[in-house]
Each structure stands twice: as C-alpha cells, then as structure tokens.
Backbone as a chain_set.jsonl record, in Angstrom:
{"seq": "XXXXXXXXXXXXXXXXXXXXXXXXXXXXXXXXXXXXXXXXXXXXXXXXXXXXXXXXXXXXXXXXXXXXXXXXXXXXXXXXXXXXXXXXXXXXXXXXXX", "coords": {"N": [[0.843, -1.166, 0.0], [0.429, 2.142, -0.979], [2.595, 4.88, 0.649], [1.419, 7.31, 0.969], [-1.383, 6.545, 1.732], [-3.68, 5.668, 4.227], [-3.414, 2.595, 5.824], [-5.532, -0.094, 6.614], [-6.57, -2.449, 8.849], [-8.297, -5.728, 9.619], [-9.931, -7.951, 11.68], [-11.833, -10.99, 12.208], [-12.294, -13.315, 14.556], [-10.016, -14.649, 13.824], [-7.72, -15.302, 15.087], [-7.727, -16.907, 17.036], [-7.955, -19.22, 16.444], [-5.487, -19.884, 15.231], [-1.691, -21.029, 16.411], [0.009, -20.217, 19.443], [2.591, -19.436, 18.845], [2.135, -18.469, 16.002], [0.495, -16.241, 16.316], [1.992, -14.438, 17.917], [3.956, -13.631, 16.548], [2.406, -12.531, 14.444], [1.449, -10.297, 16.127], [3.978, -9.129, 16.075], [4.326, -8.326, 14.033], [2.413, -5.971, 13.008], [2.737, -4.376, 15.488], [5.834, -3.354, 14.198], [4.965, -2.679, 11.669], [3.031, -0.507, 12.451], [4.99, 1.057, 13.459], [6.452, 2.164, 11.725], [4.58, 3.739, 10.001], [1.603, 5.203, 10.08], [-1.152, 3.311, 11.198], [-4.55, 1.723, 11.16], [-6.352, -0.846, 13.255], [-8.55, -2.926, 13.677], [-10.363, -5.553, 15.679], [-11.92, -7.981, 16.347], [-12.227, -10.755, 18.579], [-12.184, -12.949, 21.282], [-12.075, -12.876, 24.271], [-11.465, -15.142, 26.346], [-10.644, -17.438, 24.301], [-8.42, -16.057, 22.797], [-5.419, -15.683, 24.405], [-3.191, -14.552, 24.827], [-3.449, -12.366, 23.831], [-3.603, -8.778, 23.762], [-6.675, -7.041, 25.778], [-8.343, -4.131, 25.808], [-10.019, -2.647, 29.285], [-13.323, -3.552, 30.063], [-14.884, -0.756, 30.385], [-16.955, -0.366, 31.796], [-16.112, -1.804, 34.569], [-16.526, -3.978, 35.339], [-16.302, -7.449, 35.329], [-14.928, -9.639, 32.755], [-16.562, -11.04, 31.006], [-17.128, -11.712, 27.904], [-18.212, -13.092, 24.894], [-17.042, -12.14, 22.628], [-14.698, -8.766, 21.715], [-14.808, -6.113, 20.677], [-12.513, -4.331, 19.349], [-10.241, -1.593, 18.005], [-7.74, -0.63, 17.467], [-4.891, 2.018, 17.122], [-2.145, 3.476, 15.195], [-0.252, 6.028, 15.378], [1.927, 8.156, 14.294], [4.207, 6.398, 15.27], [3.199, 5.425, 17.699], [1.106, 3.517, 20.107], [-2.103, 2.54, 20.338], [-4.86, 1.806, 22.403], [-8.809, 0.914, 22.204], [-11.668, 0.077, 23.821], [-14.332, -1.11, 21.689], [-16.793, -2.621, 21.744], [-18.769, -4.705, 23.262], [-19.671, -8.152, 22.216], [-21.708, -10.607, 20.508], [-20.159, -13.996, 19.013], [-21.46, -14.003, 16.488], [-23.026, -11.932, 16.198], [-25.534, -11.83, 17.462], [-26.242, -10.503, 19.715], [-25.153, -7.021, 20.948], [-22.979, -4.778, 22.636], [-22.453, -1.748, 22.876], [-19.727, 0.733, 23.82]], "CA": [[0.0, 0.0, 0.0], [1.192, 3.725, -0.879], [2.468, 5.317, 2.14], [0.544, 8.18, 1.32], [-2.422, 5.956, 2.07], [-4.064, 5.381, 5.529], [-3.111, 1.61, 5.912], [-6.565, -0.328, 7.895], [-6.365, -4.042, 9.122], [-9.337, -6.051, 10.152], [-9.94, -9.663, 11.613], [-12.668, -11.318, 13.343], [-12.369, -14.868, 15.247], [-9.407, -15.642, 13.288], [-6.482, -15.577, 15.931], [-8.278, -18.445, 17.944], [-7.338, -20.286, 15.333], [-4.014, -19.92, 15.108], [-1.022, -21.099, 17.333], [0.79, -18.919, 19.654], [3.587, -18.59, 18.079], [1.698, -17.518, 14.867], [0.016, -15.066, 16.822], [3.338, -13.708, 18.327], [5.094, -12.835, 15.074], [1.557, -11.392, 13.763], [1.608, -9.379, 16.865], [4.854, -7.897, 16.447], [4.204, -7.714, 12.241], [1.786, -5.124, 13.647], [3.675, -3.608, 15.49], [6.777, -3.021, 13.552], [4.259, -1.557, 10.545], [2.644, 0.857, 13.141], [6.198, 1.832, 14.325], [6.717, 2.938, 10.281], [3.495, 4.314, 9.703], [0.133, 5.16, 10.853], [-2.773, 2.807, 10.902], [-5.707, 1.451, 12.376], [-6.657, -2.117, 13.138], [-10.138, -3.221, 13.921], [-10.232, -6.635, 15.882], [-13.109, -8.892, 16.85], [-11.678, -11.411, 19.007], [-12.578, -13.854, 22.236], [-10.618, -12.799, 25.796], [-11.41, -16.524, 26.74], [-10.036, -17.844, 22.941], [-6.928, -15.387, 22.448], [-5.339, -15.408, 25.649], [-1.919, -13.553, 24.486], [-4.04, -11.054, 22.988], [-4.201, -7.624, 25.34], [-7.717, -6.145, 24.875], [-8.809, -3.142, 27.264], [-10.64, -3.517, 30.17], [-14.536, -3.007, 29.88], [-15.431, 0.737, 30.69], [-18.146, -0.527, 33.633], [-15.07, -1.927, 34.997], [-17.118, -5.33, 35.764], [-15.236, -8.497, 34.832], [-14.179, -9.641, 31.411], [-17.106, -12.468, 30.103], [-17.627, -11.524, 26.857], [-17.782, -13.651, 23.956], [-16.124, -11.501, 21.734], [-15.014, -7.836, 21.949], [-14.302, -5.18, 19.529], [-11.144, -3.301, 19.572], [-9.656, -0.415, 17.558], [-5.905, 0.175, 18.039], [-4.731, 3.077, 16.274], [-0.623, 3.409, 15.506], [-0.389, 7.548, 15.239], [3.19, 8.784, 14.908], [4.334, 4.949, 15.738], [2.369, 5.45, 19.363], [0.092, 2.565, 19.833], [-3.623, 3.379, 21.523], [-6.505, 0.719, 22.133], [-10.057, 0.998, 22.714], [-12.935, -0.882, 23.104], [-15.727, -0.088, 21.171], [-17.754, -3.375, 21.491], [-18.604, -6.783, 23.38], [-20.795, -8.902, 21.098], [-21.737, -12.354, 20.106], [-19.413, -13.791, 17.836], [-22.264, -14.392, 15.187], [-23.597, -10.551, 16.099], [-26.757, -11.422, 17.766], [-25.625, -9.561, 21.016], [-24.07, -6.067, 20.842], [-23.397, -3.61, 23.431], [-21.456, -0.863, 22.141], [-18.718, 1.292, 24.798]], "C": [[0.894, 1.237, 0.0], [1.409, 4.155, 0.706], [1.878, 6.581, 2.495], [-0.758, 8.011, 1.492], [-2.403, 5.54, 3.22], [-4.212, 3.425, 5.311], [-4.415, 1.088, 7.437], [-6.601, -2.029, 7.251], [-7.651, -3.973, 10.06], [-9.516, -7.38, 10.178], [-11.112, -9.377, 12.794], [-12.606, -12.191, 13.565], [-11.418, -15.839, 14.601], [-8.342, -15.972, 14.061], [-7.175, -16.652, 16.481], [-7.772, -19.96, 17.306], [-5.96, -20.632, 14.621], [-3.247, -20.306, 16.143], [-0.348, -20.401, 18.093], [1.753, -18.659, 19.119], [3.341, -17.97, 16.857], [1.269, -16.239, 15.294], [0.785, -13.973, 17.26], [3.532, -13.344, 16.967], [3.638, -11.765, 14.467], [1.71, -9.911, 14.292], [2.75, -8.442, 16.278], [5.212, -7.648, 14.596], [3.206, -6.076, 12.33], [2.332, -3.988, 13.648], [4.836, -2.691, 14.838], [5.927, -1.874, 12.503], [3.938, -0.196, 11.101], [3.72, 1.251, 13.814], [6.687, 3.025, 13.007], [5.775, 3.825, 10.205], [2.252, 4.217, 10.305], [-0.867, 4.526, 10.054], [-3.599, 2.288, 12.145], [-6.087, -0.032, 12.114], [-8.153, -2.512, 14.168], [-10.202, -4.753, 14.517], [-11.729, -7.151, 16.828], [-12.952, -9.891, 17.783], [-12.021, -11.975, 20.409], [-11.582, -13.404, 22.789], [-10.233, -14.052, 25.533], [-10.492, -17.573, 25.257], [-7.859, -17.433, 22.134], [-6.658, -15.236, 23.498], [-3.892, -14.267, 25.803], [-2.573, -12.437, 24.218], [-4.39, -9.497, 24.116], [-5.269, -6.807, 24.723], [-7.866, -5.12, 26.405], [-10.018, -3.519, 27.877], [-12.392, -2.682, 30.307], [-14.676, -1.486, 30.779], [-16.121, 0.901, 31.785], [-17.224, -1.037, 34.081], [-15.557, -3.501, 36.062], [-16.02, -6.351, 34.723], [-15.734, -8.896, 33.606], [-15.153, -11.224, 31.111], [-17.836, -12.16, 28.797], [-17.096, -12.298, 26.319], [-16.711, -13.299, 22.966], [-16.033, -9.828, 22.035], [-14.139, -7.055, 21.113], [-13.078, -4.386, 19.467], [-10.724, -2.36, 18.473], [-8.542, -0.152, 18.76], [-5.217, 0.691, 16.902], [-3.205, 3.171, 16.689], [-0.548, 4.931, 15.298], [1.035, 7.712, 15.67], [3.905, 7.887, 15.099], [4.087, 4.663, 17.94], [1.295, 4.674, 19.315], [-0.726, 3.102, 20.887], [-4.564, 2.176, 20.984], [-7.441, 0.95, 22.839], [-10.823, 0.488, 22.266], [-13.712, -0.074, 22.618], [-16.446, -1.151, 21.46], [-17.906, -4.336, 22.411], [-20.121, -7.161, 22.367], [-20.675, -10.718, 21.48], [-20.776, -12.471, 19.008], [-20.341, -13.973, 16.245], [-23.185, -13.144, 15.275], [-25.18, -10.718, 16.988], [-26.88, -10.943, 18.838], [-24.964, -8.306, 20.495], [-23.942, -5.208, 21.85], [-21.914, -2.797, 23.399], [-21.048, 0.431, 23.754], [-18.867, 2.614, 24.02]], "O": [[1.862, 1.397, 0.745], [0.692, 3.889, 1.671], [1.737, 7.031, 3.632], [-1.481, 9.007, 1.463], [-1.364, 5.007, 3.61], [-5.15, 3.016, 4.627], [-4.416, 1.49, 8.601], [-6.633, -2.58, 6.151], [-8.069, -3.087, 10.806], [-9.381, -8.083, 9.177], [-11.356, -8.509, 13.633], [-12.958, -12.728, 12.515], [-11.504, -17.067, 14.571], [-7.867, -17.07, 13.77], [-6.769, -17.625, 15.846], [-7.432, -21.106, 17.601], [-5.607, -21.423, 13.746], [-3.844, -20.065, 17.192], [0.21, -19.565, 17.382], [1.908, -17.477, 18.815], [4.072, -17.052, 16.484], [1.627, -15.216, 14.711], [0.459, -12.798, 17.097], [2.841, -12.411, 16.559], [3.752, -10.583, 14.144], [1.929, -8.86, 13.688], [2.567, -7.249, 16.034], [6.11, -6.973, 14.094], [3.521, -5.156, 11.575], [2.511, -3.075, 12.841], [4.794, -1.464, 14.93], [6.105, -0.656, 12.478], [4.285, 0.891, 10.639], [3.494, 1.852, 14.865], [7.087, 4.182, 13.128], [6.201, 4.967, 10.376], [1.887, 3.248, 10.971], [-1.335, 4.785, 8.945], [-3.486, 2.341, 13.369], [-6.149, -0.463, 10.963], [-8.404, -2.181, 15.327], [-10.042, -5.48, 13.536], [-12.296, -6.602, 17.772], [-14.136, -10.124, 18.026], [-12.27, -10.929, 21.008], [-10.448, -13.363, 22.313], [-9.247, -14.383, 24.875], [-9.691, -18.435, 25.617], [-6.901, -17.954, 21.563], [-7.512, -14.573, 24.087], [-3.694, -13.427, 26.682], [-1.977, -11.398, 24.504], [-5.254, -9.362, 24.983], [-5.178, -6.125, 23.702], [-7.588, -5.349, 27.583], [-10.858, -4.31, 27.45], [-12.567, -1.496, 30.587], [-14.464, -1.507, 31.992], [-16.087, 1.84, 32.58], [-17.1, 0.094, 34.551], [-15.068, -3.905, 37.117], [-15.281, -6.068, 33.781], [-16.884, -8.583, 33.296], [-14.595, -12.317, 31.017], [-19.045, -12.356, 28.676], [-15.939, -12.626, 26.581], [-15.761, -13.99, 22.597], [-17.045, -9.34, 22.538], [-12.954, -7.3, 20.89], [-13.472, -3.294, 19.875], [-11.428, -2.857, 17.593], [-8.424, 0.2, 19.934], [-4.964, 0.037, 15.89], [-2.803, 3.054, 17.846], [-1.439, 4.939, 14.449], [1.457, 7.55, 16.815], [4.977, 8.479, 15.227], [4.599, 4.049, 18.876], [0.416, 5.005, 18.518], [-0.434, 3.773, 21.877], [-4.886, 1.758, 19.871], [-7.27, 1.204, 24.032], [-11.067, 0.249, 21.083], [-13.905, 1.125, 22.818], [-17.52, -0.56, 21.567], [-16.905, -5.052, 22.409], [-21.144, -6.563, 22.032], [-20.056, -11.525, 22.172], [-20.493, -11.565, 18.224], [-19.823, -14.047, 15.131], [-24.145, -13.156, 14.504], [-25.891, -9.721, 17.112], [-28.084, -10.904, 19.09], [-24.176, -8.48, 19.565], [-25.033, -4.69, 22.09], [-20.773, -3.107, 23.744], [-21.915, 0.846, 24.524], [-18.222, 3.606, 24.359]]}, "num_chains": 1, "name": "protein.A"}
C-alpha cells in the first residue's frame, strides 16, 4: 500500500485459530508496521479464545465475560492506543457498544 495511504487491518475470530507462536510474530508484524506508519486495526476477538491477545478492560469496569469484543488500536506517529468499542456475540446477535 502507498504510504501516502491510511493503511486499515481487520480480523474477526481468526487468531483463535491460530497457534501462539503464529500469533506472536503477527503481533509484532503489527507492530513493527505501526512503528513505520500510521494505521488502524479493527479486531473482533474472544478474551477466553486469544489469551496472548491484550484487549482493554470493559469501561463498567465489571469483569471480562464476553464472547467476543471489539477493539480499535490506532498506531499515530508509531504510538500505539486501544479501545474498546464493542462486546458482542461472535455471530452478532448480542451487541453492546462502549
């Protein structure tokens, strides 16, 4: 992608499915990109499923049983920032938006 283009990554329920060490190197493929350039990554993802995975901690500040929960982490400058926006079902028929 041009680097004068806003670079946006998006997965839903696919890390679960991967091994940790795949998940490690994705992680820090990530990383490294948002250390070059600014983007935004959109993730759908199971606490209980991805357990490497660091998501932020619900906003009501009640404990962490969501099926799945939405994230946006934005690389700005190569400064990483995450926030929830979501817990859901993983098939959407739940949503309750942060």
């Amino acid at each position: 992608m041009p680097d004068d283009q806003h670079l946006a990554i998006q997965n839903s329920w696919v890390l679960s499915y991967r091994p940790t060490q795949v998940l490690t190197a994705l992680l820090a493929v990530i990383d490294g990109i948002g250390a070059a350039r600014d983007l935004s990554w959109v993730s759908m993802e199971s606490p209980q499923a991805v357990p490497g995975l660091t998501l932020p901690a619900r906003p009501d500040g009640t404990s962490d049983d969501s099926q799945t929960v939405a994230v946006l982490t934005t690389y700005r400058q190569g400064r990483r920032s995450a926030r929830r926006l979501a817990d859901c079902h993983p098939h959407g028929t739940r949503l309750q938006w942060w």
